[in-house]
C-alpha positions in Angstrom: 101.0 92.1 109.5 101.2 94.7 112.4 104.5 96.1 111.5 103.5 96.7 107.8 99.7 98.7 109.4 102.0 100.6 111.8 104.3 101.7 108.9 101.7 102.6 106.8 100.3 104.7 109.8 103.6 106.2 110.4 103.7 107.5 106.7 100.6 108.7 106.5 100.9 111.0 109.9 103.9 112.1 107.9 102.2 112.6 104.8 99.4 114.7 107.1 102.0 116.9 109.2 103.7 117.9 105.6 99.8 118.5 104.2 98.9 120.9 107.0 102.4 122.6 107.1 104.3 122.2 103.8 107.8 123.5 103.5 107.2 125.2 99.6 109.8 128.1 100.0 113.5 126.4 99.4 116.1 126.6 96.8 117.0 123.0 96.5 115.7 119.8 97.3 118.4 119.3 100.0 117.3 122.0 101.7 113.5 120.9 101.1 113.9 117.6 102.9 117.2 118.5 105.6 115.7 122.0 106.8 112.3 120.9 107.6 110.7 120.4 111.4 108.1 119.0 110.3 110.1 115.7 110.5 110.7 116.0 113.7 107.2 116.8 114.7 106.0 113.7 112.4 108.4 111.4 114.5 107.1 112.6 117.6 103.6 111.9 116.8 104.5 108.7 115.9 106.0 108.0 119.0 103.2 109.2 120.9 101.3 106.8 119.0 103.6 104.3 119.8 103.0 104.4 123.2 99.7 105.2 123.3 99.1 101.8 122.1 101.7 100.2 124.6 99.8 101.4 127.8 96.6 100.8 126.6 97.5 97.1 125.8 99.3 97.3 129.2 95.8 98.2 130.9 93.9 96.0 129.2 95.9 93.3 130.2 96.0 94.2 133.8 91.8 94.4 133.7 90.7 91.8 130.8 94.0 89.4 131.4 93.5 87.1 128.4 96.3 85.5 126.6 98.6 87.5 125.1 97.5 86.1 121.7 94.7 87.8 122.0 95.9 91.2 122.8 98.0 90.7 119.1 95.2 89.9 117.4 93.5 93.2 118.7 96.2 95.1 118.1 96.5 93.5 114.7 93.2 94.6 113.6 93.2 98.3 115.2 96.6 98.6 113.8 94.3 97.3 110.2 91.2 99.7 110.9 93.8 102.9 111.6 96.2 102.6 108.8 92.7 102.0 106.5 91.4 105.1 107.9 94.5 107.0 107.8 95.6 106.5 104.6 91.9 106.7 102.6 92.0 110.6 104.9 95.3 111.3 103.6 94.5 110.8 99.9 91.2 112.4 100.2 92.9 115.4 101.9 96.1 115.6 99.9 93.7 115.6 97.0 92.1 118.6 98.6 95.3 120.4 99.3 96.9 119.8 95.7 93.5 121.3 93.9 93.6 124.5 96.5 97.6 125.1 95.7 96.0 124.9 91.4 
């Protein structure tokens, strides 16, 4: 379950960092997809993500120290909430961008 909620948060940073910078000025579709930073900078967010969530389950660990099923379950369900909340922002602001670009 949390791999699946941290995938769909991974795509839809992705989806956001191509909404707020899209690449609309190429010749042909490999150029579209293999000449654009914004990957780069969508995979770097996502590792910053990444290991946000790793220290902050490190520290609660150190302070709260309950079992480490616990600390999945958490995770789990923040992984849940933010991939909810990610991916209703992206549709409503992709929806936004596409009507602007009409």
């Amino acid at each position: 379950v949390g791999s699946v909620c941290a995938n769909v948060i991974q795509c839809a940073i992705q989806l956001f960092v191509d909404l707020f910078h899209p690449k609309l000025s190429w010749e042909s579709e490999q150029q579209a997809v293999k000449q654009n930073f914004t990957v780069i900078l969508g995979m770097l967010l996502d590792l910053a993500v990444g290991a946000g969530l790793g220290i902050l389950v490190f520290l609660l660990y150190d302070l709260l120290a309950l079992p480490l099923p616990v600390y999945a379950g958490i995770v789990c369900l923040a992984l849940a909430a933010a991939a909810f909340l990610l991916y209703k922002l992206a549709l409503a602001y992709g929806a936004k961008r596409i009507a602007d670009y009409e």
